[in-house]
mmCIF file of the N, C-alpha and C atoms, coordinates in Angstrom:
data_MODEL
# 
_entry.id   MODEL 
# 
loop_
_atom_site.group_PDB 
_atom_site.id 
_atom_site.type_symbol 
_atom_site.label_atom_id 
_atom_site.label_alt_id 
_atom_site.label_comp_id 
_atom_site.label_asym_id 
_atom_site.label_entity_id 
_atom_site.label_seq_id 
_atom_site.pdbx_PDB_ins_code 
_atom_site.Cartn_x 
_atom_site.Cartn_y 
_atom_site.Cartn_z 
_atom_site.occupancy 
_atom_site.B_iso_or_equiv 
_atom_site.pdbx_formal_charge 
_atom_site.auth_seq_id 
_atom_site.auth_comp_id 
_atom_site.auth_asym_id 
_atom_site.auth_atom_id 
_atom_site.pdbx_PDB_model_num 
ATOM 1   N N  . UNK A 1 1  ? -13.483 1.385   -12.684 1.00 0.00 ? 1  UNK A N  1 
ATOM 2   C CA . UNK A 1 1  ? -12.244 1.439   -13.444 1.00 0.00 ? 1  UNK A CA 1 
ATOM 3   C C  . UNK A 1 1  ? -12.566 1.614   -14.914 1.00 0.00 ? 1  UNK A C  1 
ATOM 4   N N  . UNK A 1 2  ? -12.064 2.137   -15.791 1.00 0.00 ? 2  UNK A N  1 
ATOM 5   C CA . UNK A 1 2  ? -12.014 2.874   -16.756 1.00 0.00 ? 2  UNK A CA 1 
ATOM 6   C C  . UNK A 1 2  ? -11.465 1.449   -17.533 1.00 0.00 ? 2  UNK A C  1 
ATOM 7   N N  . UNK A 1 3  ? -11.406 1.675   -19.159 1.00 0.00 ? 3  UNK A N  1 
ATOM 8   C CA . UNK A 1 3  ? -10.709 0.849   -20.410 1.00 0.00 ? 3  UNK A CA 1 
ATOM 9   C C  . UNK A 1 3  ? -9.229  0.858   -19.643 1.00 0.00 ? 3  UNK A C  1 
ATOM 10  N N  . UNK A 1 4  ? -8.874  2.508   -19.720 1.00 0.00 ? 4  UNK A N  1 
ATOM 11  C CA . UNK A 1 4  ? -7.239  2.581   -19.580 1.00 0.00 ? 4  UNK A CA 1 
ATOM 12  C C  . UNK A 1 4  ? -6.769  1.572   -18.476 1.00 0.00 ? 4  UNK A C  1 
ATOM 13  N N  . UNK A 1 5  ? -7.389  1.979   -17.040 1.00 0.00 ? 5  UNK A N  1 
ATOM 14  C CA . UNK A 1 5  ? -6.990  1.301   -16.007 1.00 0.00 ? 5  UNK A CA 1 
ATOM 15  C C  . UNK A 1 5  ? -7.008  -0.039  -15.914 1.00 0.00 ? 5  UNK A C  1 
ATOM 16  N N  . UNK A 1 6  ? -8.002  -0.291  -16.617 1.00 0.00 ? 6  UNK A N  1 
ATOM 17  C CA . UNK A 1 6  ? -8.116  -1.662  -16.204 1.00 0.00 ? 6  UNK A CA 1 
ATOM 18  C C  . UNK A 1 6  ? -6.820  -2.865  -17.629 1.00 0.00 ? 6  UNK A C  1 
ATOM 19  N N  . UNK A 1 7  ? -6.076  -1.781  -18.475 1.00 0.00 ? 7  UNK A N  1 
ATOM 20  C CA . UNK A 1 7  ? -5.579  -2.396  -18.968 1.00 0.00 ? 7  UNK A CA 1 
ATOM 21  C C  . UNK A 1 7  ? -4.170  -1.990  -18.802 1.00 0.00 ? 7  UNK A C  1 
ATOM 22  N N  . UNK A 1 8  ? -4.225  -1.019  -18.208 1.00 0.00 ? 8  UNK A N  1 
ATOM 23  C CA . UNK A 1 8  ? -2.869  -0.876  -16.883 1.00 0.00 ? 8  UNK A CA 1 
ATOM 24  C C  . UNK A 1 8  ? -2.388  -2.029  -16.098 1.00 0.00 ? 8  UNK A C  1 
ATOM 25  N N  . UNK A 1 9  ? -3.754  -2.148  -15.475 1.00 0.00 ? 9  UNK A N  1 
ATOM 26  C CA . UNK A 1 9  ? -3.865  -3.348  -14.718 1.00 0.00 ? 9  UNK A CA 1 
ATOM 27  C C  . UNK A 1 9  ? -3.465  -4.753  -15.106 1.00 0.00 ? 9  UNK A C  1 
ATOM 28  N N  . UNK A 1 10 ? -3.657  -4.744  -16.243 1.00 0.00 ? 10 UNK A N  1 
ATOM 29  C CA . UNK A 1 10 ? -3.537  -6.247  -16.931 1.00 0.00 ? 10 UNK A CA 1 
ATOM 30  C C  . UNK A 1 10 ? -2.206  -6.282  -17.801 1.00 0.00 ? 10 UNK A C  1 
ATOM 31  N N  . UNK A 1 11 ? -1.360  -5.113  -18.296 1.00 0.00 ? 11 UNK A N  1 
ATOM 32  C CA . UNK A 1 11 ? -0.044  -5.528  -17.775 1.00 0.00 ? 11 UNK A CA 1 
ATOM 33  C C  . UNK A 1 11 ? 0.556   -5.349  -17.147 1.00 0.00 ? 11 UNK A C  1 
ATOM 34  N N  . UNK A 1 12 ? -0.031  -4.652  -15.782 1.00 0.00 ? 12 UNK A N  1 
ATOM 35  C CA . UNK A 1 12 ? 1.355   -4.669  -14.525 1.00 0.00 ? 12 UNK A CA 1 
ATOM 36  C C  . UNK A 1 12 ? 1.068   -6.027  -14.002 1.00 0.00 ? 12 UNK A C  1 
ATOM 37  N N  . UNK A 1 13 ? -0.150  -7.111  -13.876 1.00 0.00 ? 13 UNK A N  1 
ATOM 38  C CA . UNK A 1 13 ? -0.478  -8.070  -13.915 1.00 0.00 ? 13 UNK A CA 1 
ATOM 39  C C  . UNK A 1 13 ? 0.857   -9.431  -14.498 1.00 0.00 ? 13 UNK A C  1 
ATOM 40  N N  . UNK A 1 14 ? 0.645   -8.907  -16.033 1.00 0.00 ? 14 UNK A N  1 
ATOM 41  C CA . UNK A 1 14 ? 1.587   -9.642  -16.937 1.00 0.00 ? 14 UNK A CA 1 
ATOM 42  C C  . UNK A 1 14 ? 3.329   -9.685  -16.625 1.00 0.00 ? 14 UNK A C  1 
ATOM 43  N N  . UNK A 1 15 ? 3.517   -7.859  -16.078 1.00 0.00 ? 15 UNK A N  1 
ATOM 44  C CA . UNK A 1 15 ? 4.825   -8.127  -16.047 1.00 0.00 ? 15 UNK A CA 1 
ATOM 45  C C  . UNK A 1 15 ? 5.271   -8.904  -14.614 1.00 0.00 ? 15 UNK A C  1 
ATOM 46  N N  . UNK A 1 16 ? 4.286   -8.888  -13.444 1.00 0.00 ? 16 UNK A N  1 
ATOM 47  C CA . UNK A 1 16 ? 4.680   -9.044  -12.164 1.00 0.00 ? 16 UNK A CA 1 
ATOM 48  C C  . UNK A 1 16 ? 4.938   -10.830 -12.644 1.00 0.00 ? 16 UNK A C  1 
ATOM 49  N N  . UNK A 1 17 ? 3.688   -11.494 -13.665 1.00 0.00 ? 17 UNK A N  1 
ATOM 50  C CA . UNK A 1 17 ? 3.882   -12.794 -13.949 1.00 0.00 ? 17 UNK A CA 1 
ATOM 51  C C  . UNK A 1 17 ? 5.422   -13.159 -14.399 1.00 0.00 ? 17 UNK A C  1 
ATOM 52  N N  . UNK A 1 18 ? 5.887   -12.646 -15.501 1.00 0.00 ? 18 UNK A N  1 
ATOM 53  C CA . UNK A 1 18 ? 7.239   -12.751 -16.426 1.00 0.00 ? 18 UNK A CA 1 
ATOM 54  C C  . UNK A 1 18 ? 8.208   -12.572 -15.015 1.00 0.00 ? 18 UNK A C  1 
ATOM 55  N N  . UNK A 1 19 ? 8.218   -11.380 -14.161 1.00 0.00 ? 19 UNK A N  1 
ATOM 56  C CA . UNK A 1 19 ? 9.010   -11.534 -13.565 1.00 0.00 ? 19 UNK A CA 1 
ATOM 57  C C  . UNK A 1 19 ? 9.645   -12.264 -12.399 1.00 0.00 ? 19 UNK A C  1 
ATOM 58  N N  . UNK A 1 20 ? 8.331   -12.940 -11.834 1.00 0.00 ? 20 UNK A N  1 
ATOM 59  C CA . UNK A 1 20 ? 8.332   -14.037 -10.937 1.00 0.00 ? 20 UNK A CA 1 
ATOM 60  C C  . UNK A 1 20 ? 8.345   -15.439 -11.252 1.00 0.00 ? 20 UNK A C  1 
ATOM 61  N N  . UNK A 1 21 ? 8.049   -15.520 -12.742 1.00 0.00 ? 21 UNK A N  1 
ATOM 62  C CA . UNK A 1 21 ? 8.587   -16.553 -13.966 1.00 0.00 ? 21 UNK A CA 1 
ATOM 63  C C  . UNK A 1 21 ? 9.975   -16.462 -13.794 1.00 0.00 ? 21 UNK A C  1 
ATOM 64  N N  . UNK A 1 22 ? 10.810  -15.530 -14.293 1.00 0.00 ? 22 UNK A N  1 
ATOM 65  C CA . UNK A 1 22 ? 12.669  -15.475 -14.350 1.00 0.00 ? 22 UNK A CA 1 
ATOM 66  C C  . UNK A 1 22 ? 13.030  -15.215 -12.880 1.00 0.00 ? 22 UNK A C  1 
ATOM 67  N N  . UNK A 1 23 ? 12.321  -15.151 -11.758 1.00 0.00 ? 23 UNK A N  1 
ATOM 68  C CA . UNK A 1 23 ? 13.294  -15.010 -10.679 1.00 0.00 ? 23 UNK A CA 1 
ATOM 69  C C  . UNK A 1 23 ? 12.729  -16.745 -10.315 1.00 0.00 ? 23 UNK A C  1 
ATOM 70  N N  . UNK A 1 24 ? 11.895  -17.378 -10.281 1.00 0.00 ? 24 UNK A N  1 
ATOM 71  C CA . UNK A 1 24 ? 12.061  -18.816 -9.894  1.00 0.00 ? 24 UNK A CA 1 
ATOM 72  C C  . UNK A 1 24 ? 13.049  -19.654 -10.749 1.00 0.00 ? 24 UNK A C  1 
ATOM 73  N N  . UNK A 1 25 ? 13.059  -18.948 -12.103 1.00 0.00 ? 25 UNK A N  1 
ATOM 74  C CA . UNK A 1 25 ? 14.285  -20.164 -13.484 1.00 0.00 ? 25 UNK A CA 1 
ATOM 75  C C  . UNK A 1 25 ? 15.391  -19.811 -12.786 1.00 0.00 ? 25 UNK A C  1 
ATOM 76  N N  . UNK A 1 26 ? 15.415  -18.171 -12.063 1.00 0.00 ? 26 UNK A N  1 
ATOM 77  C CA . UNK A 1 26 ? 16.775  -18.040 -11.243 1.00 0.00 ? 26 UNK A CA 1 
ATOM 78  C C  . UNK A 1 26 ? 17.675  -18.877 -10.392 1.00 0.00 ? 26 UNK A C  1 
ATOM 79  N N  . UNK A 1 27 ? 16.355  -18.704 -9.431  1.00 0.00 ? 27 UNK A N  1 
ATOM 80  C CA . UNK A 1 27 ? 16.585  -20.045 -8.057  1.00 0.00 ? 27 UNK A CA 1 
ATOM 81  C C  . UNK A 1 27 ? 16.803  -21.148 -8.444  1.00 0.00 ? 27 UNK A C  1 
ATOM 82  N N  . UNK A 1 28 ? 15.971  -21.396 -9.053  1.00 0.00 ? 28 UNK A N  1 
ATOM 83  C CA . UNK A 1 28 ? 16.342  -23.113 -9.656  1.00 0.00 ? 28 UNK A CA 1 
ATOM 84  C C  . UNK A 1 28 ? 17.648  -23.075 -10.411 1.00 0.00 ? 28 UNK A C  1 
ATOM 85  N N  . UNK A 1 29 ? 18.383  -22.367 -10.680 1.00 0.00 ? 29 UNK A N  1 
ATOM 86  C CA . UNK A 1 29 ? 19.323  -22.385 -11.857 1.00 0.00 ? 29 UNK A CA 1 
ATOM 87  C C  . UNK A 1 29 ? 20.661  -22.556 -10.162 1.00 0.00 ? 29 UNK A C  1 
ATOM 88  N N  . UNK A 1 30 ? 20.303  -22.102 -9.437  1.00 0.00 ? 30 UNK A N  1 
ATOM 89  C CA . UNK A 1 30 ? 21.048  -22.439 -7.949  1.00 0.00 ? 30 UNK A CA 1 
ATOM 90  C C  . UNK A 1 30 ? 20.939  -23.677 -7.617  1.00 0.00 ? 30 UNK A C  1 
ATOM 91  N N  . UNK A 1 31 ? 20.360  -24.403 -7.704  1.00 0.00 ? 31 UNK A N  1 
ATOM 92  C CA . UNK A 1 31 ? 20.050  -25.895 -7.338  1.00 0.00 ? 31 UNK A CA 1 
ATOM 93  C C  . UNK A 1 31 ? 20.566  -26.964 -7.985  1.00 0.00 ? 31 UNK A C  1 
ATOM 94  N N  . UNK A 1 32 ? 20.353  -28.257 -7.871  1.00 0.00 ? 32 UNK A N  1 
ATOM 95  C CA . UNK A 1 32 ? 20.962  -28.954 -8.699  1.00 0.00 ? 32 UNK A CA 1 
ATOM 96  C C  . UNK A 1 32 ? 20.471  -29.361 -9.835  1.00 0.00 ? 32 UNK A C  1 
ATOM 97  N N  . UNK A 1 33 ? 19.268  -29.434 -10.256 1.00 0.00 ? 33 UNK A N  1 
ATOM 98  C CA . UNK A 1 33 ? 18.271  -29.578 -11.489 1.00 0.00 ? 33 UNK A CA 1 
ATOM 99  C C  . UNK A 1 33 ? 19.111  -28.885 -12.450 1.00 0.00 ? 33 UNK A C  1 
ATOM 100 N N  . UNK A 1 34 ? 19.366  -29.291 -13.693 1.00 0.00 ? 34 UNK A N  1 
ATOM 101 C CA . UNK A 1 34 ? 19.811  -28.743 -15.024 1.00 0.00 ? 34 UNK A CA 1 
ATOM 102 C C  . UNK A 1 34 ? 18.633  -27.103 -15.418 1.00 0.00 ? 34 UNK A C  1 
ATOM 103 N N  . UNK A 1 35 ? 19.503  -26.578 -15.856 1.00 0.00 ? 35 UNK A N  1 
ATOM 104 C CA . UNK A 1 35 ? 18.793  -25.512 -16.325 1.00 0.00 ? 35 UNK A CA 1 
ATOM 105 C C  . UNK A 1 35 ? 19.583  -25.202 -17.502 1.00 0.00 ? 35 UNK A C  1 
ATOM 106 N N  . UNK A 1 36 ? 18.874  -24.221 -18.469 1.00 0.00 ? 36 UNK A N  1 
ATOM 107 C CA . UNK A 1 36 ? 18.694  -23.803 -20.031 1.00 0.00 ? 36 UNK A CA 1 
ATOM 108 C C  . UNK A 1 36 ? 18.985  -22.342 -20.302 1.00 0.00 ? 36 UNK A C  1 
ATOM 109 N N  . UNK A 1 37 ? 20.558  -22.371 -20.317 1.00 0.00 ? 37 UNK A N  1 
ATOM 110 C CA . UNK A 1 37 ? 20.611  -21.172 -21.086 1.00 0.00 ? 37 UNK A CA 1 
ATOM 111 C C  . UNK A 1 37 ? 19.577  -20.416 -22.118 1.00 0.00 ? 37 UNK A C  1 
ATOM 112 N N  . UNK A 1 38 ? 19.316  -20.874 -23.393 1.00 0.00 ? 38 UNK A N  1 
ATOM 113 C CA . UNK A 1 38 ? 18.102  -20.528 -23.855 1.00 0.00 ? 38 UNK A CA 1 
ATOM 114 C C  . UNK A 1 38 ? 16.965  -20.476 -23.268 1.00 0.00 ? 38 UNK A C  1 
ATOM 115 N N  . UNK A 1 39 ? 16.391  -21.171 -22.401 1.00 0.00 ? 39 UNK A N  1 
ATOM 116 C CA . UNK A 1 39 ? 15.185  -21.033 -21.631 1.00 0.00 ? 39 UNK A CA 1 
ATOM 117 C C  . UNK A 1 39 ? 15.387  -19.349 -20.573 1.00 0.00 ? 39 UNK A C  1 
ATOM 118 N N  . UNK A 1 40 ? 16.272  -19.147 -20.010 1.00 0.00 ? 40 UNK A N  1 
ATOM 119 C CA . UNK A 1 40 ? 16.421  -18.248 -19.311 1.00 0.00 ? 40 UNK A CA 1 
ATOM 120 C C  . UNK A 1 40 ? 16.590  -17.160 -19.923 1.00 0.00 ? 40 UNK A C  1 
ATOM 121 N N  . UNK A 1 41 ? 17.028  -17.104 -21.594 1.00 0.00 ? 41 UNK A N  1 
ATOM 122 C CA . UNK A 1 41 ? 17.416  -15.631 -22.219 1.00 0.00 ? 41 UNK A CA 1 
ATOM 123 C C  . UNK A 1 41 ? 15.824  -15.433 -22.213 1.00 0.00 ? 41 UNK A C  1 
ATOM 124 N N  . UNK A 1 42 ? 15.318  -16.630 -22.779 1.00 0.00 ? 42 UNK A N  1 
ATOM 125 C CA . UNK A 1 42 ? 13.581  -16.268 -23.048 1.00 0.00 ? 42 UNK A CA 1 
ATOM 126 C C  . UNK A 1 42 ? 12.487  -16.208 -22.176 1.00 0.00 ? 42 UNK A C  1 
ATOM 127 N N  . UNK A 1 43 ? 13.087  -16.393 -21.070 1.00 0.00 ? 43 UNK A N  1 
ATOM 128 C CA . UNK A 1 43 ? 12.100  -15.922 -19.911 1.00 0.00 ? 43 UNK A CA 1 
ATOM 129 C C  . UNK A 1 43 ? 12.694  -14.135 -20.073 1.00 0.00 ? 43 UNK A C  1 
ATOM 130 N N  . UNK A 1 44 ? 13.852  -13.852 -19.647 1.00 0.00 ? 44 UNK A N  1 
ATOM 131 C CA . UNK A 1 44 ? 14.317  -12.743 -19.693 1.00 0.00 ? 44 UNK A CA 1 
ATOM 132 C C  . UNK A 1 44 ? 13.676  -11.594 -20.762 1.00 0.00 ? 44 UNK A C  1 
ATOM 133 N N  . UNK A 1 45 ? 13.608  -11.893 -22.210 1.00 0.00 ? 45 UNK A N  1 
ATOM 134 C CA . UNK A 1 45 ? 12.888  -11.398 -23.035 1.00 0.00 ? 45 UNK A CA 1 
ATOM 135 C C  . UNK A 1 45 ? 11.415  -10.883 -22.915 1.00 0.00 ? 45 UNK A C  1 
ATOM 136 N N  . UNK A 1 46 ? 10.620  -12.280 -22.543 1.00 0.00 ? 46 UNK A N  1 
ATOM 137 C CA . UNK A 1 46 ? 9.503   -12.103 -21.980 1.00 0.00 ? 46 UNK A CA 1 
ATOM 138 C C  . UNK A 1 46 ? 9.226   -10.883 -21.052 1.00 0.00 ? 46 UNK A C  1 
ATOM 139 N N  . UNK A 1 47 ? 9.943   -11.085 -19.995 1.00 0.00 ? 47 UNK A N  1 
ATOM 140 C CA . UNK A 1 47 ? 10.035  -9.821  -18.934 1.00 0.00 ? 47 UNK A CA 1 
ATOM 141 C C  . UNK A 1 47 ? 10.446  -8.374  -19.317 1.00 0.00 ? 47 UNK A C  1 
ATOM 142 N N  . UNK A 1 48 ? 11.541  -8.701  -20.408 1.00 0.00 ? 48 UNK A N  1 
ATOM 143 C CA . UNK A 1 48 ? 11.742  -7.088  -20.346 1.00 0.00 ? 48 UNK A CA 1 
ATOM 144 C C  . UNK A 1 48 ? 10.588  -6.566  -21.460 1.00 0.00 ? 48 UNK A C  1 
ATOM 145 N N  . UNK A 1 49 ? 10.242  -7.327  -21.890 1.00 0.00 ? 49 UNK A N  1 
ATOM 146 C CA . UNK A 1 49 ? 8.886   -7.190  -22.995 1.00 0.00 ? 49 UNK A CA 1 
ATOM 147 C C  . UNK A 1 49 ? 7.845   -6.719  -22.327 1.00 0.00 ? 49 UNK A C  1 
ATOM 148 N N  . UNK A 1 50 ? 7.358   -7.171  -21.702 1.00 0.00 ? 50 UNK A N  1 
ATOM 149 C CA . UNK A 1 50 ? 6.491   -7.095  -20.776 1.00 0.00 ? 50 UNK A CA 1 
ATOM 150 C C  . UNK A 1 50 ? 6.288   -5.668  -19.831 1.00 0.00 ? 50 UNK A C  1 
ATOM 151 N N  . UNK A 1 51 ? 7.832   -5.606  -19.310 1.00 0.00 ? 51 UNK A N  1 
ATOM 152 C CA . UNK A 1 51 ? 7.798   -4.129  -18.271 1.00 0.00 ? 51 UNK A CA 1 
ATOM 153 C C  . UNK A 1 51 ? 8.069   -3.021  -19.561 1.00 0.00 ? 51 UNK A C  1 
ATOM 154 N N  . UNK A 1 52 ? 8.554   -3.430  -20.794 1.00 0.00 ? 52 UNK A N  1 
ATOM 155 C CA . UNK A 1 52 ? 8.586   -2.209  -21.472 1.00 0.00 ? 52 UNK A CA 1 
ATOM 156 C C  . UNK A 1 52 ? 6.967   -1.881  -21.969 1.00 0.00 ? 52 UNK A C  1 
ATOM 157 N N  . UNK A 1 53 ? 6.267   -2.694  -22.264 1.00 0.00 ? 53 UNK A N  1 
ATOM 158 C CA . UNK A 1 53 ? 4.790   -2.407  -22.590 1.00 0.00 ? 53 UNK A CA 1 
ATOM 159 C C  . UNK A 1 53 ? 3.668   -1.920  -21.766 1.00 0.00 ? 53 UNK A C  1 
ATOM 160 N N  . UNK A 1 54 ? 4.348   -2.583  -20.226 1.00 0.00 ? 54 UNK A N  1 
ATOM 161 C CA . UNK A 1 54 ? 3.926   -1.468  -18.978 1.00 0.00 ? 54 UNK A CA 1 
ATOM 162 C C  . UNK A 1 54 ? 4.346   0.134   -18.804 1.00 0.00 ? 54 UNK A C  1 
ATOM 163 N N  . UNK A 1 55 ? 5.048   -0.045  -19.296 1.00 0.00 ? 55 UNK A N  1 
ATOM 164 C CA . UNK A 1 55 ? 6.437   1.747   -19.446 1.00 0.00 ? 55 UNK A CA 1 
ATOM 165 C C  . UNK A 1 55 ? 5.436   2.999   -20.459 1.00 0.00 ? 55 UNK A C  1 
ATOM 166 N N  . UNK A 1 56 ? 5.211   1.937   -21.327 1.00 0.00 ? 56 UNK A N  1 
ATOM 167 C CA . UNK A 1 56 ? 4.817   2.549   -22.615 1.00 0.00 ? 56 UNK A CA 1 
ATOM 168 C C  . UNK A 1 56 ? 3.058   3.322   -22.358 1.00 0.00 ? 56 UNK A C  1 
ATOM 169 N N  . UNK A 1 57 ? 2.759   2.187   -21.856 1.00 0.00 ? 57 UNK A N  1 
ATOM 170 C CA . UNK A 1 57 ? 1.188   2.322   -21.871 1.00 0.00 ? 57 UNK A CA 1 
ATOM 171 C C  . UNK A 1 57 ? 1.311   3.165   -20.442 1.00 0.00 ? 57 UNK A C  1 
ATOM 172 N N  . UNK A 1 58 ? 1.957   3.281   -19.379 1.00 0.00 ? 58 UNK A N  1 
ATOM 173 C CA . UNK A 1 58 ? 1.770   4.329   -18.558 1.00 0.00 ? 58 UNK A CA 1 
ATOM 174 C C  . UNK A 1 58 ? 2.484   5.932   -19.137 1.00 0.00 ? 58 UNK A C  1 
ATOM 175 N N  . UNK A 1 59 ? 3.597   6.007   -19.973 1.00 0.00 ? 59 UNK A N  1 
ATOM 176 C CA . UNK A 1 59 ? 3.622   6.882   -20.581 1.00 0.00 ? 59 UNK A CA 1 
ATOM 177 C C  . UNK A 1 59 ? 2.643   7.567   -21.135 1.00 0.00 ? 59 UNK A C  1 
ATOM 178 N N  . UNK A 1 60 ? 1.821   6.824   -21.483 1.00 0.00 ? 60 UNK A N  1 
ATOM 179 C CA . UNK A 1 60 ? 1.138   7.225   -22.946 1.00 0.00 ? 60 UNK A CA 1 
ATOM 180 C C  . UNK A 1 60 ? -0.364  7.730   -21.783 1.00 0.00 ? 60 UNK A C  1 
ATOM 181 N N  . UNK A 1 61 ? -0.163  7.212   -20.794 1.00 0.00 ? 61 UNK A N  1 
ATOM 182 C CA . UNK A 1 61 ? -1.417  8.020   -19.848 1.00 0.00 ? 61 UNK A CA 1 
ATOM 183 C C  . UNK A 1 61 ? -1.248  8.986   -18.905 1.00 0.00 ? 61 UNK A C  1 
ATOM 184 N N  . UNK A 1 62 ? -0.134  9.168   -19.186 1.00 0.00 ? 62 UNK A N  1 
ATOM 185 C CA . UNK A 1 62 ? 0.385   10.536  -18.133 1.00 0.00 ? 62 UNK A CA 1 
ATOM 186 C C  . UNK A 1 62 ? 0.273   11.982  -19.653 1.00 0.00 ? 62 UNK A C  1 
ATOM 187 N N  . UNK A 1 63 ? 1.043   11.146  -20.689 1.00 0.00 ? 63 UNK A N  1 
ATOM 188 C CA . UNK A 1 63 ? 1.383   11.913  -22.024 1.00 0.00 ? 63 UNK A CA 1 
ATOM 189 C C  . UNK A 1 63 ? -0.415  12.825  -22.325 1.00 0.00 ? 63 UNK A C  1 
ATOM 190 N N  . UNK A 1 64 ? -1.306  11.818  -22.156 1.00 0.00 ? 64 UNK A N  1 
ATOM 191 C CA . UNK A 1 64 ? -2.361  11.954  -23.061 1.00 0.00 ? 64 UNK A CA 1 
ATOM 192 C C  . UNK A 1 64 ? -3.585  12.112  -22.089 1.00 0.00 ? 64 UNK A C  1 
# 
């Protein structure tokens, strides 16, 4: 594996984390445990942060 790939790798890594981060604050937000509006915008952030920097950096290896 190459620089590129292997840092492909490490944020499709990151985003699969963020996003299985906000789908468990999900579930739990179903349950009876209190949950955090603010906590959930910022998991949310995290994630779309995350898949946009995956977006970008595979752009930029198809682009280049």
């Amino acid at each position: 594996m190459g620089a590129d790939a292997d840092e492909i790798e490490r944020l499709r890594a990151e985003a699969r984390y963020h996003r299985e981060r906000l789908d468990l604050y999900r579930a739990r937000a179903y349950g009876p445990r209190a949950t955090s509006a603010t906590r959930l915008r910022e998991l949310e952030r995290a994630h779309d942060g995350a898949e946009e920097r995956l977006r970008h950096a595979l752009r930029g290896r198809t682009e280049g």
